[in-house]
DSSP file (Angstrom, degrees, kcal/mol; ACC not computed):
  #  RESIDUE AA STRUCTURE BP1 BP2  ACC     N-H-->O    O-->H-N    N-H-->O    O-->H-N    TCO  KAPPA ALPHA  PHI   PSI    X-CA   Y-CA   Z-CA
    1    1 A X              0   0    0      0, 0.0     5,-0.1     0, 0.0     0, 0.0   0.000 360.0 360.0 360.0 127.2  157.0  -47.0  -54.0
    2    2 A X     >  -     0   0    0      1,-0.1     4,-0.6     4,-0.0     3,-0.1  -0.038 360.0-112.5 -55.1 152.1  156.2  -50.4  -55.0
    3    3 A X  H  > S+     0   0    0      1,-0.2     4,-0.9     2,-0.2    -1,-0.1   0.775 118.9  55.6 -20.9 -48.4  153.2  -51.9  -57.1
    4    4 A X  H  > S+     0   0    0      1,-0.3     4,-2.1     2,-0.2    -1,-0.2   0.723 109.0  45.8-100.7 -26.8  151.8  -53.7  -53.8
    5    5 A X  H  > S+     0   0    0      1,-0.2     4,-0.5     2,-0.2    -1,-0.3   0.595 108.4  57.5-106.2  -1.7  151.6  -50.1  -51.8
    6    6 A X  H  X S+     0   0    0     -4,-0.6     4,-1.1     2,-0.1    -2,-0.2   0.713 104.8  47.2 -70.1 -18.2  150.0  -48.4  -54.7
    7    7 A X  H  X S+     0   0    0     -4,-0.9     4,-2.2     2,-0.2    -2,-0.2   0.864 118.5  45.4 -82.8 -39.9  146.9  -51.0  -54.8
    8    8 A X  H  X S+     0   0    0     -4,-2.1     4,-1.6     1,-0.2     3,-0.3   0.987 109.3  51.9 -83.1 -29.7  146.6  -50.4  -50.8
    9    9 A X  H  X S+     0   0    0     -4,-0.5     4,-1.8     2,-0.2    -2,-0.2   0.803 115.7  44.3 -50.7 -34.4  147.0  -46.5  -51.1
   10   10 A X  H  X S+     0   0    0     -4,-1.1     4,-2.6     2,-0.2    -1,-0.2   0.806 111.7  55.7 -84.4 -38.3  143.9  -46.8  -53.9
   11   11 A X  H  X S+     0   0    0     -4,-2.2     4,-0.9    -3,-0.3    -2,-0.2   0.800 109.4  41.9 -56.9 -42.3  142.3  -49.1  -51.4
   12   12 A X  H >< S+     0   0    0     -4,-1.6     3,-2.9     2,-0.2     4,-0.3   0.997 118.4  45.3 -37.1 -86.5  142.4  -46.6  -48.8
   13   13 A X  H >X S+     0   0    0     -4,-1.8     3,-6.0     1,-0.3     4,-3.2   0.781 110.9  57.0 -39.3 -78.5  141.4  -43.9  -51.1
   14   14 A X  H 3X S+     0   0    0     -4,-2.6     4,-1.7     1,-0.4    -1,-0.3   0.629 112.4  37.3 -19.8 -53.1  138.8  -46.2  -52.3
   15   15 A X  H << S+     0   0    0     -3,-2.9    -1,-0.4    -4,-0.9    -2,-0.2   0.362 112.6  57.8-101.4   6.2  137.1  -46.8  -48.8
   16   16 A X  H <> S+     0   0    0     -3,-6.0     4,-1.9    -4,-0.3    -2,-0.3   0.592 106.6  48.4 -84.1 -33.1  137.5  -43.3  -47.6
   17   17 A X  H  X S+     0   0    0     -4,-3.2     4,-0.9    -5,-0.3     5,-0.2   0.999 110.9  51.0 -68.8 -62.8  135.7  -42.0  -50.4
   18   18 A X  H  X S+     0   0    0     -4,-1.7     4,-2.6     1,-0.2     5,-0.4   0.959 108.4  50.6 -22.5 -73.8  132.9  -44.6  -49.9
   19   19 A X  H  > S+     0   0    0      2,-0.2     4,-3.4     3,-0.1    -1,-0.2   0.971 113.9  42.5 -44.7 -57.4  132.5  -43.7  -46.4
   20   20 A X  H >X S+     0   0    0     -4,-1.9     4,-0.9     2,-0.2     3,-0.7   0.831 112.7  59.8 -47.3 -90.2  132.2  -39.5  -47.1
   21   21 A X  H 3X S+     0   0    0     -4,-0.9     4,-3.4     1,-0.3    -1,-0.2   0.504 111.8  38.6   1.5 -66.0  129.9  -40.7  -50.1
   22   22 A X  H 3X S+     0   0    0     -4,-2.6     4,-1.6     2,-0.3     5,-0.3   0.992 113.6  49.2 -54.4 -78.0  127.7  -42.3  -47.5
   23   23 A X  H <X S+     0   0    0     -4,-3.4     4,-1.8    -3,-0.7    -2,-0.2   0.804 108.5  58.3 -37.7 -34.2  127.7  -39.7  -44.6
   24   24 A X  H >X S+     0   0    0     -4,-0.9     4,-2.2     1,-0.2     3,-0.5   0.991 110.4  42.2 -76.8 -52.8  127.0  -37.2  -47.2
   25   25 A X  H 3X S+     0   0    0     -4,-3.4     4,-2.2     1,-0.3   124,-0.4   0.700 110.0  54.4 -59.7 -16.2  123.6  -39.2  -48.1
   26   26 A X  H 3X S+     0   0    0     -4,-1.6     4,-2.4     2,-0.2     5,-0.3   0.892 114.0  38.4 -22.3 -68.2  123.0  -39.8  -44.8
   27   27 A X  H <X S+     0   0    0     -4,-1.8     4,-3.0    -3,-0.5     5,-0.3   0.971 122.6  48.3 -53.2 -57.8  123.2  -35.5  -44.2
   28   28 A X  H  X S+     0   0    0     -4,-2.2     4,-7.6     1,-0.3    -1,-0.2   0.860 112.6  46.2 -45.3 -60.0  121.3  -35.1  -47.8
   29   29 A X  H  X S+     0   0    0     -4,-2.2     4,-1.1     1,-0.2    -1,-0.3   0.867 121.9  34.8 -50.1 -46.6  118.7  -37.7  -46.8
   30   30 A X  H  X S+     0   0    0     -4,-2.4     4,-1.9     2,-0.2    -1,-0.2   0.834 117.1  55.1 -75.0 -25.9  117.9  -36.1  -43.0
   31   31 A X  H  X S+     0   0    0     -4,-3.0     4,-1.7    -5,-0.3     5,-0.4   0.946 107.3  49.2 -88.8 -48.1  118.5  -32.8  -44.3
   32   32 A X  H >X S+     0   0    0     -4,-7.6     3,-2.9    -5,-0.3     4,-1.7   0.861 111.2  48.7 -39.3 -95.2  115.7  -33.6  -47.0
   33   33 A X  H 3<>S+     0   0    0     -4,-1.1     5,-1.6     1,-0.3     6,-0.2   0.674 112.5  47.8  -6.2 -61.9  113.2  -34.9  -44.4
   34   34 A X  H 3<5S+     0   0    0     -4,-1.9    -1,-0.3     1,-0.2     3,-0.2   0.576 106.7  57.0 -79.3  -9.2  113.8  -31.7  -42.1
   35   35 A X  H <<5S+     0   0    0     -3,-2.9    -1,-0.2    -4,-1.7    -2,-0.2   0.670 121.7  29.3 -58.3 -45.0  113.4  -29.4  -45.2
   36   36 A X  T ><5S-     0   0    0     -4,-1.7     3,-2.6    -5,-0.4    -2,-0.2   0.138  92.9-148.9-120.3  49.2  109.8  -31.1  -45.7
   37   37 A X  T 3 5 -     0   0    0      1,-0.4    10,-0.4    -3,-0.2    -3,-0.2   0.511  59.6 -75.6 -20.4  52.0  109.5  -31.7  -42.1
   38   38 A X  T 3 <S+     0   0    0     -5,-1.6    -1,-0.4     1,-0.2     2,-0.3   0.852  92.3 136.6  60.8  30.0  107.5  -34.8  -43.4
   39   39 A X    <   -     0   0    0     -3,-2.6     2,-0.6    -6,-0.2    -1,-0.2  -0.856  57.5-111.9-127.3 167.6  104.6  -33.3  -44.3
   40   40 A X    >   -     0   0    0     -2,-0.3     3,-4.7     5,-0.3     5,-0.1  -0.648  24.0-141.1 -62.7  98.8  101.8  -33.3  -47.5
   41   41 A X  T 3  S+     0   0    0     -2,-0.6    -1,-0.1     1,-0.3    -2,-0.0   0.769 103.0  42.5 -50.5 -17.2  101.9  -30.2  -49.3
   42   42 A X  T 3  S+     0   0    0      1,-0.0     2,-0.3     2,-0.0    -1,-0.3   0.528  96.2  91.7-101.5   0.0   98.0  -30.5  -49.4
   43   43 A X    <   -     0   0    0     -3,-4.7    -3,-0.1     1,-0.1    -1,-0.0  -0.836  59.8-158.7-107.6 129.6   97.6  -31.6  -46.1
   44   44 A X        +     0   0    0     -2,-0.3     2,-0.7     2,-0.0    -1,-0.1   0.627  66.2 101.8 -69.7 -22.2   96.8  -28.9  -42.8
   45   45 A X  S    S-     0   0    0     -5,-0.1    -5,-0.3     1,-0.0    -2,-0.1  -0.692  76.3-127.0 -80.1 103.9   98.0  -31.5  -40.1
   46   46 A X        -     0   0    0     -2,-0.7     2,-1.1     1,-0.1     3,-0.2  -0.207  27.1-123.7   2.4 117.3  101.4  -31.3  -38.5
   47   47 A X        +     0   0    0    -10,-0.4    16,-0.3     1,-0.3    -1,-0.1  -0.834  47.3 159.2-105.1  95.7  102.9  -34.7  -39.0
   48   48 A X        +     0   0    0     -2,-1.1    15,-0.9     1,-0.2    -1,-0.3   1.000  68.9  32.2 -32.4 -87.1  103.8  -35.8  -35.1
   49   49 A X  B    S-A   62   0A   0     13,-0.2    13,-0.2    -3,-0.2     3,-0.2  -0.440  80.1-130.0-117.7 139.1  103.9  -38.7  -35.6
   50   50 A X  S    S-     0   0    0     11,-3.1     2,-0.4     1,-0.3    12,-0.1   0.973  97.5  -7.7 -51.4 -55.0  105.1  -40.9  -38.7
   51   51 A X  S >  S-     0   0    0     10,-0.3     3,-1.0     3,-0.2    10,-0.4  -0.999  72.6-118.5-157.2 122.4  102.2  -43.0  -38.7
   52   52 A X  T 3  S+     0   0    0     -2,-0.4    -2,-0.1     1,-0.3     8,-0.0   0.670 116.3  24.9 -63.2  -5.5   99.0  -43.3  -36.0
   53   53 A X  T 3  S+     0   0    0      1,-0.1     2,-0.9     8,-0.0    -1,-0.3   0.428  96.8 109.5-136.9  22.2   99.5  -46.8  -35.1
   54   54 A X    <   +     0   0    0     -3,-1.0     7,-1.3     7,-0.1     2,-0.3  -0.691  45.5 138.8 -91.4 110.8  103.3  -47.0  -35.9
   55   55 A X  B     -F   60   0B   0     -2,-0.9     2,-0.4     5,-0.2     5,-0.2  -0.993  47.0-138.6-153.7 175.3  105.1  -47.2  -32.6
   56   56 A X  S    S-     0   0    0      3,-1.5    -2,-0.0     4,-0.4    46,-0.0  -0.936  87.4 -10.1-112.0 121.4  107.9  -49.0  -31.1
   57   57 A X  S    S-     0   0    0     -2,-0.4    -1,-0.1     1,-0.2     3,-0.1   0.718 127.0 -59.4  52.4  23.8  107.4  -50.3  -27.5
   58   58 A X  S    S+     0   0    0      1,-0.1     2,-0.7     0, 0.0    -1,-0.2   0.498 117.4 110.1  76.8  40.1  104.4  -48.5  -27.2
   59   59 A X  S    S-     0   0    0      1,-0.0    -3,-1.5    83,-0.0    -1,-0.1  -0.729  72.0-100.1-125.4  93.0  106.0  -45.3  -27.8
   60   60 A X  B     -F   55   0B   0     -2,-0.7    -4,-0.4    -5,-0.2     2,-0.4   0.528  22.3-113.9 -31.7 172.6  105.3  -43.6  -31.0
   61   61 A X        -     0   0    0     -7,-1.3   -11,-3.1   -10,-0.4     2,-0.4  -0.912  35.7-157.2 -96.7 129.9  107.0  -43.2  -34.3
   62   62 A X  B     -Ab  49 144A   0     81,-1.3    83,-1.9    -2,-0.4   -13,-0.2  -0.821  13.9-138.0-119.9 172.5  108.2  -39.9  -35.3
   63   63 A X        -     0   0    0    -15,-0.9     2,-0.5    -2,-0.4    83,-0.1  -0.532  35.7-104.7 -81.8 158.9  109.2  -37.8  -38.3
   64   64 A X  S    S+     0   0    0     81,-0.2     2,-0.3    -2,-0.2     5,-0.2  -0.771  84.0  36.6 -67.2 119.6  112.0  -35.6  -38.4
   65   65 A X  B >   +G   68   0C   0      3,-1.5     3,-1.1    -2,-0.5   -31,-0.1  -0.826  67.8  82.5 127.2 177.4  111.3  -32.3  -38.2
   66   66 A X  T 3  S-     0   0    0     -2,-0.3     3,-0.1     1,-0.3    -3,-0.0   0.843 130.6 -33.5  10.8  67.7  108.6  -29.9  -36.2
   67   67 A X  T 3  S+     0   0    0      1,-0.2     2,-0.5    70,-0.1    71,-0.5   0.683 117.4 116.8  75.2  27.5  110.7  -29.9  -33.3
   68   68 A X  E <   -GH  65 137C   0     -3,-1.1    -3,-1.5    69,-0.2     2,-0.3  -0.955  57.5-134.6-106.4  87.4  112.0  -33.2  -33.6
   69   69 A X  E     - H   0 136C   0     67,-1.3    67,-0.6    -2,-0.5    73,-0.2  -0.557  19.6-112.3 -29.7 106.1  115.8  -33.7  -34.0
   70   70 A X        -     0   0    0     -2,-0.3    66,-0.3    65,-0.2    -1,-0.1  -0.216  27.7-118.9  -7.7 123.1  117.5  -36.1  -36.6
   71   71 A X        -     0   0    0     64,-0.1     2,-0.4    73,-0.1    -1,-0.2  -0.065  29.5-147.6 -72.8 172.2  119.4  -39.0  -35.4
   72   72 A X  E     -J  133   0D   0     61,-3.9    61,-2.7    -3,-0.1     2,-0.2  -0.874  14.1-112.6-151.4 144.5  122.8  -38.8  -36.3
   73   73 A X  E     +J  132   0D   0     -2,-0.4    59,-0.3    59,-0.2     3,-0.1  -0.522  33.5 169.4 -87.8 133.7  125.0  -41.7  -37.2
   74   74 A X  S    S+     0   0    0     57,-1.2     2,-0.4    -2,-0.2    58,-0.2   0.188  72.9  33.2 -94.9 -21.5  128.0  -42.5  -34.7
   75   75 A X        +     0   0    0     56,-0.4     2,-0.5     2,-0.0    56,-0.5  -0.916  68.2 173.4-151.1 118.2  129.1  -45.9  -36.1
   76   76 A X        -     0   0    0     -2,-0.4     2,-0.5    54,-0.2    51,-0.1  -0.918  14.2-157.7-130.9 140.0  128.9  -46.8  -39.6
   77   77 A X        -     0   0    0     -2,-0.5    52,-0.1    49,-0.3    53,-0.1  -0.959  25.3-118.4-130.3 147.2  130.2  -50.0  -41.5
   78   78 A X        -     0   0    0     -2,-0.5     2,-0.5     1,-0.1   -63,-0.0  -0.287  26.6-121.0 -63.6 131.7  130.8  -50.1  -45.2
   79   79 A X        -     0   0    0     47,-0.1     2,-0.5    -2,-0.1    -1,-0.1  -0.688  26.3-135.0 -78.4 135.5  128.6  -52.7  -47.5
   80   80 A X        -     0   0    0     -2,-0.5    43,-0.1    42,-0.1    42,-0.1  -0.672  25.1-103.3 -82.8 134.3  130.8  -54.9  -49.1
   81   81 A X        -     0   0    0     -2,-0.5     2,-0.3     1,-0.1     3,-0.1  -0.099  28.0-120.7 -71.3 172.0  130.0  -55.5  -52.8
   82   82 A X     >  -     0   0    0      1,-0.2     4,-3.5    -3,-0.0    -1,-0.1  -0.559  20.5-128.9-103.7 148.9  128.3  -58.6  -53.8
   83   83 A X  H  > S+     0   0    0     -2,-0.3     4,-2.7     2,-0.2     5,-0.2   0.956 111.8  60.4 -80.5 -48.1  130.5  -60.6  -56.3
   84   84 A X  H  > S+     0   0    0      2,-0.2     4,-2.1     1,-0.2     5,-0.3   0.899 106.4  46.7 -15.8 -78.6  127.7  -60.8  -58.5
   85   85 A X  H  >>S+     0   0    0     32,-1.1     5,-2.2     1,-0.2     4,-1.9   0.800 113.0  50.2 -10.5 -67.7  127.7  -57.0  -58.6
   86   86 A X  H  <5S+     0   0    0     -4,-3.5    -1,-0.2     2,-0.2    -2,-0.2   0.879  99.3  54.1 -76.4 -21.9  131.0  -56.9  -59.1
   87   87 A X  H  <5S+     0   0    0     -4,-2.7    -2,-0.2     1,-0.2    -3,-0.2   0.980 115.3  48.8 -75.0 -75.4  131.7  -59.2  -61.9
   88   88 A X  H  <5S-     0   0    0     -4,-2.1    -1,-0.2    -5,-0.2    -2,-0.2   0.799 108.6-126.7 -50.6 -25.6  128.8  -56.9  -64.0
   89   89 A X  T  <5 +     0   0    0     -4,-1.9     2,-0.6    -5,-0.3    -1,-0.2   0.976  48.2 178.0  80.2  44.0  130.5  -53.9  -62.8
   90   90 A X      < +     0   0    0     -5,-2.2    -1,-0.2    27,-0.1     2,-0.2  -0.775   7.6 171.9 -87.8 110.8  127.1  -53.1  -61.6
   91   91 A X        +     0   0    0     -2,-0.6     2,-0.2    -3,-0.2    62,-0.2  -0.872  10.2 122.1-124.3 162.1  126.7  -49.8  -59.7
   92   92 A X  E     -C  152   0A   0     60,-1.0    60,-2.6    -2,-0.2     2,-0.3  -0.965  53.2 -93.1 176.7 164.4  123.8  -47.7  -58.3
   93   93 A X  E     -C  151   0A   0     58,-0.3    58,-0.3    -2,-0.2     2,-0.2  -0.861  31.9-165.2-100.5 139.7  122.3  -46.1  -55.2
   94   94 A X  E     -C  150   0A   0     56,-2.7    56,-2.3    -2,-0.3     2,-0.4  -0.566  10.9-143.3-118.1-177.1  119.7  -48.2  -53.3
   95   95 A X  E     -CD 149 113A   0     18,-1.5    17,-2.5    54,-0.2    18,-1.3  -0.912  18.4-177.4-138.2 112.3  117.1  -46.3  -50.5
   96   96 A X  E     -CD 148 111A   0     52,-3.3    52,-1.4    -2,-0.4     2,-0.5  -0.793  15.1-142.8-103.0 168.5  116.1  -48.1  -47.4
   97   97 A X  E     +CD 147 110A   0     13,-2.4    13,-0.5    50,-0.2     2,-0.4  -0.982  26.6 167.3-143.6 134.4  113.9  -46.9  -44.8
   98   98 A X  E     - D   0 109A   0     48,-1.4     2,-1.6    -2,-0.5    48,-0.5  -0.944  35.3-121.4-140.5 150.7  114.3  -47.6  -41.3
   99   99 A X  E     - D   0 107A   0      8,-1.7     8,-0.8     9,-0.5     2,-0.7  -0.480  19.2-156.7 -59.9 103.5  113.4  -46.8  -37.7
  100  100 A X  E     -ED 144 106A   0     44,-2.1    44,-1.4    -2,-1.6     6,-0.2  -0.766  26.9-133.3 -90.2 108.5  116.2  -45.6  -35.3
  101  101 A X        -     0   0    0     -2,-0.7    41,-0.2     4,-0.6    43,-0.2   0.658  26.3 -95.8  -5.0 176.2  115.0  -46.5  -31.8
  102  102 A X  S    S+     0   0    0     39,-0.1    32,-0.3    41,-0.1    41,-0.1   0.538 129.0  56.6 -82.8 -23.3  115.1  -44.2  -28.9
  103  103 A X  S    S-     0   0    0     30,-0.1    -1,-0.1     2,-0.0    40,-0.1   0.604 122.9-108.9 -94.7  16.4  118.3  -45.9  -28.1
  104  104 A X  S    S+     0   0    0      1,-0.3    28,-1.8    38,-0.2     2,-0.2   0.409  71.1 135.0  83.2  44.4  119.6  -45.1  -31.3
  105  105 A X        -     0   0    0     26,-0.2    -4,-0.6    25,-0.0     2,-0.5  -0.416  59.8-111.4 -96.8-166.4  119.6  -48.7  -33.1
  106  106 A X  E     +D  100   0A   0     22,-0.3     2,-0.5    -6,-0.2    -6,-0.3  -0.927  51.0 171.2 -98.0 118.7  118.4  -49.3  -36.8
  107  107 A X  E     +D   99   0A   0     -8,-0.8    -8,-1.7    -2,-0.5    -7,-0.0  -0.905  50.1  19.6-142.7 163.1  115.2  -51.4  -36.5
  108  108 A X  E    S-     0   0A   0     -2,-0.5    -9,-0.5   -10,-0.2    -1,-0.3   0.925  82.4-162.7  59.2  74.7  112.2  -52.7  -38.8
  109  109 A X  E     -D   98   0A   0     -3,-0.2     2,-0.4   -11,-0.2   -11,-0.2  -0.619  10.8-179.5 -73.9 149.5  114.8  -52.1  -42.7
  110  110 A X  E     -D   97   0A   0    -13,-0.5   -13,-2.4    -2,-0.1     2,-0.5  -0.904  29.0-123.5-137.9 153.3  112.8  -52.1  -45.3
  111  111 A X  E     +D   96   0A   0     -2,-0.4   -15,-0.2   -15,-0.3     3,-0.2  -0.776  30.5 169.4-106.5 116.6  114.1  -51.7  -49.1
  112  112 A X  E    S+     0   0A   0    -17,-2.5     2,-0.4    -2,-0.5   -16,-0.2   0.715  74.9  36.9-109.1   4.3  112.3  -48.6  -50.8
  113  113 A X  E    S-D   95   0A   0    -18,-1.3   -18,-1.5     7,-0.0    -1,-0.4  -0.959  80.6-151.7-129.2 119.1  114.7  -48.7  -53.7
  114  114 A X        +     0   0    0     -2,-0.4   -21,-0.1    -3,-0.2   -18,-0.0  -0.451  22.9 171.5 -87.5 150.1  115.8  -51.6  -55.0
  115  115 A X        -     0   0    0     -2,-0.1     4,-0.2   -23,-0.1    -1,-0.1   0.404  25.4-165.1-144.1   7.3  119.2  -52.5  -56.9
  116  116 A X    >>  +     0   0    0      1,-0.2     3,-0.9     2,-0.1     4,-0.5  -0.163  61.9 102.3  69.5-179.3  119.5  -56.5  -57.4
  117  117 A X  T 34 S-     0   0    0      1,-0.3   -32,-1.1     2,-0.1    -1,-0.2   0.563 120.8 -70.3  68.0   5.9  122.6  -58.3  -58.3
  118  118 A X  T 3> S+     0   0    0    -34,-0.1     4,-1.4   -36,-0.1     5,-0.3   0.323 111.6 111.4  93.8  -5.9  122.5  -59.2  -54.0
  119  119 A X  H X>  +     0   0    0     -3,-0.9     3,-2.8    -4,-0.2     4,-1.9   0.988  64.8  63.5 -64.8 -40.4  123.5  -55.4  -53.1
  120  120 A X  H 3X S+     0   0    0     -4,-0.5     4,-3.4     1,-0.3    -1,-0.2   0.888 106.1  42.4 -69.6 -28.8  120.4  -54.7  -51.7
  121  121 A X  H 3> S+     0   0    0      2,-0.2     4,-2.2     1,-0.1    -1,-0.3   0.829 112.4  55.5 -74.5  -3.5  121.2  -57.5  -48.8
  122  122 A X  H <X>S+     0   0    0     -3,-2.8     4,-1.9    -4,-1.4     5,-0.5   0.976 109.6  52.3 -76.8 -65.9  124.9  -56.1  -48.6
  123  123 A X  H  X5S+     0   0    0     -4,-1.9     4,-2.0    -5,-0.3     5,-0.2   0.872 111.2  41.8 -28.8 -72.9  123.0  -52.7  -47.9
  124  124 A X  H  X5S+     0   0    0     -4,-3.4     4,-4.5    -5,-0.3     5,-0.3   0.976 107.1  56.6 -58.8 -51.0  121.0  -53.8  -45.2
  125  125 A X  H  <5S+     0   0    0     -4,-2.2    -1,-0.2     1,-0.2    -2,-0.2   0.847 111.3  50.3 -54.3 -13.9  123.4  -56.0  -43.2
  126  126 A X  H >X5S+     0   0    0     -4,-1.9     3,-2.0    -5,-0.2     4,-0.8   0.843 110.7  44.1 -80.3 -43.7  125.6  -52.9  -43.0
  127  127 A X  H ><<S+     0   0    0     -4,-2.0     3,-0.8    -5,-0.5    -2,-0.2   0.909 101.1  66.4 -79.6 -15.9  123.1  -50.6  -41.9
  128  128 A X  T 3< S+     0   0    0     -4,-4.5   -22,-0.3     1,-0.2    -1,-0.2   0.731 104.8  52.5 -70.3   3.9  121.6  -53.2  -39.2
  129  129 A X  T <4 S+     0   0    0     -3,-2.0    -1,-0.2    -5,-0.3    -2,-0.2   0.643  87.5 112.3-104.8 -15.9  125.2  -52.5  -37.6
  130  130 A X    <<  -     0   0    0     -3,-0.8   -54,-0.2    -4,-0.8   -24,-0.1   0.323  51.0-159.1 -11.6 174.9  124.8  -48.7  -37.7
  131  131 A X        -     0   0    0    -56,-0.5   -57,-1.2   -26,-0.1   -56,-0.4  -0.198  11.3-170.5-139.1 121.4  124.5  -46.8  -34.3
  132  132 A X  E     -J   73   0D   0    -28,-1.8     2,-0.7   -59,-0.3   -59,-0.2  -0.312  35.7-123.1 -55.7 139.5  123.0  -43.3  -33.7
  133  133 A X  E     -J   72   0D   0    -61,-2.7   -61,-3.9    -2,-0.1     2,-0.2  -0.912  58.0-122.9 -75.3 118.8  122.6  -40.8  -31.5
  134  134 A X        -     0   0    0     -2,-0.7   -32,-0.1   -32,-0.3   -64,-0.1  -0.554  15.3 -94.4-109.5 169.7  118.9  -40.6  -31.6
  135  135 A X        -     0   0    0    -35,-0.2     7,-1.1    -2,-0.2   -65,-0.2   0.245  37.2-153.8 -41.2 117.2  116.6  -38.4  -32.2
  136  136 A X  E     -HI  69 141C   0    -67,-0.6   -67,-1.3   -66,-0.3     2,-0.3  -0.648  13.8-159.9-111.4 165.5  115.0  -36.2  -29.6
  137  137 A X  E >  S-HI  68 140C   0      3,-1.7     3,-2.3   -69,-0.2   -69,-0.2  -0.934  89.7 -16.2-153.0 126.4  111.6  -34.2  -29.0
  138  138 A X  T 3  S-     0   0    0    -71,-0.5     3,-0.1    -2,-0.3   -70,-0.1   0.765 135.4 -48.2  38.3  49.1  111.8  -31.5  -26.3
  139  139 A X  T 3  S+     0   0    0      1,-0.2     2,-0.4    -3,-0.1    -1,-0.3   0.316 113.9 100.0  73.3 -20.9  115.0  -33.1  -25.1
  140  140 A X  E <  S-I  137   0C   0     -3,-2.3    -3,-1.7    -5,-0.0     2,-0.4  -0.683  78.6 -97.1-112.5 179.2  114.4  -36.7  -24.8
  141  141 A X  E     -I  136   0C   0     -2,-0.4    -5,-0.2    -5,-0.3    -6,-0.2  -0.712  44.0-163.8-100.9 143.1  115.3  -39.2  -27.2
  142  142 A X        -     0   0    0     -7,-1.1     2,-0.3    -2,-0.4   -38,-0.2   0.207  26.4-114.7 -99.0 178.5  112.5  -40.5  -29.9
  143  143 A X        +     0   0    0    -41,-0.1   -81,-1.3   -83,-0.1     2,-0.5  -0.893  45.5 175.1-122.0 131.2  111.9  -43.2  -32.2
  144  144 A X  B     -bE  62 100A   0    -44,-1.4   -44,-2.1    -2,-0.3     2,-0.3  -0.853  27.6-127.7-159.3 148.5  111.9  -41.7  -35.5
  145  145 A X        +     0   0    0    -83,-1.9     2,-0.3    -2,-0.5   -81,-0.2  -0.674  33.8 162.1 -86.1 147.4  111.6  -43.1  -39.3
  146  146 A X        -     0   0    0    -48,-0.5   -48,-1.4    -2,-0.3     2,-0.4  -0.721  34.5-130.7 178.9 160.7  114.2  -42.1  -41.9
  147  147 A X  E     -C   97   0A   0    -50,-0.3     2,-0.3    -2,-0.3   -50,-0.2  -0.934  23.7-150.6-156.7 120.0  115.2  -43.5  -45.3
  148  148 A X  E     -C   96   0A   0    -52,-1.4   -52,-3.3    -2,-0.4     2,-0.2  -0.972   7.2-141.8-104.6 128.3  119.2  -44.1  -45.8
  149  149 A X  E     -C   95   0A   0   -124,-0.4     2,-0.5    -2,-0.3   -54,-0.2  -0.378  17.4-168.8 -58.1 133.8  120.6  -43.8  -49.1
  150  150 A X  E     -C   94   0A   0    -56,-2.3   -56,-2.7    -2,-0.2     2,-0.3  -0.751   4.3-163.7-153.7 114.2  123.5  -46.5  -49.9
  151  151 A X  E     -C   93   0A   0     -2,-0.5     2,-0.7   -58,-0.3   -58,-0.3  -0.635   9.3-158.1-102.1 150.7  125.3  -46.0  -52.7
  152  152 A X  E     +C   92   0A   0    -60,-2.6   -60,-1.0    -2,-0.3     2,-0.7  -0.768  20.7 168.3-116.7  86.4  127.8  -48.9  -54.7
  153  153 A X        -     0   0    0     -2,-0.7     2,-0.2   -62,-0.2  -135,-0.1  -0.882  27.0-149.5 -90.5 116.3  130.3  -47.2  -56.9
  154  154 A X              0   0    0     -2,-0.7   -63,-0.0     1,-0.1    -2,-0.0  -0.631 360.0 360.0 -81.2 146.4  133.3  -49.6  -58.2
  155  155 A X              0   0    0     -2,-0.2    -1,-0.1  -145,-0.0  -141,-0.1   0.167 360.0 360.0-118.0 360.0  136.4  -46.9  -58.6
């Protein structure tokens, strides 16, 4: 085996690992959420709804959790690293928090961890490309808010 067909075998490796690495923050992150089914440990109220005036298309927002399903991601694309990034040999997990629709796209991103050095836009243009299955309440499909983890490790 040549030089040129270990560096794509590593490359493989390299972007399979990446991919698990993700799906498992993905699981961690929704499987957090439905562990604290969104709610205030000090607070008596049920959390329905994400927010009382957060909705999408007049249609509330929801939390994961108290009967409320998890989206679950169907289509994923890899962030590319930022050259920036790479030259410092920077690496790090960033958190964004986003809506998935009732039809299961990515909507409203916001960055709730930051990581510089231009990943954090790498991060979001990958996840605006997502798609989900989305969430559902008593069978039909939701709007519901979630925070994805996206982690940059150089290999």
């Amino acid at each position: 085996m040549g030089l040129g067909a270990v560096e794509v075998k590593m490359k493989s490796t390299q972007k399979l690992l990446t991919t698990l690495l993700l799906l498992l923050m993905v699981s961690s992150s929704t499987a957090f959420a439905q562990s604290n089914n969104g709610t205030d440990p000090g607070s008596d109220k049920p959390p329905a709804a994400a927010s009382e005036s957060r909705t999408i298309d007049g249609q509330p927002v929801y939390k994961p959790g108290h009967g409320v399903t998890p989206p679950r991601v169907t289509y994923r694309v890899d962030p590319e690293y930022s050259k920036e990034a790479r030259k410092a040999k920077y690496q790090g997990t960033c958190v964004l928090e986003l809506i998935v629709d009732a039809d299961g796209k990515p909507r409203d991103l916001k960055m709730v961890r930051s990581l510089g050095k231009g990943l954090d836009e790498k991060a979001m243009e990958a996840v605006e490309k997502w798609k989900f299955d989305p969430a559902t309440k008593d069978g039909q499909p939701v709007a519901v808010l979630i925070n994805v983890e996206v982690m940059f490790r150089l290999y």
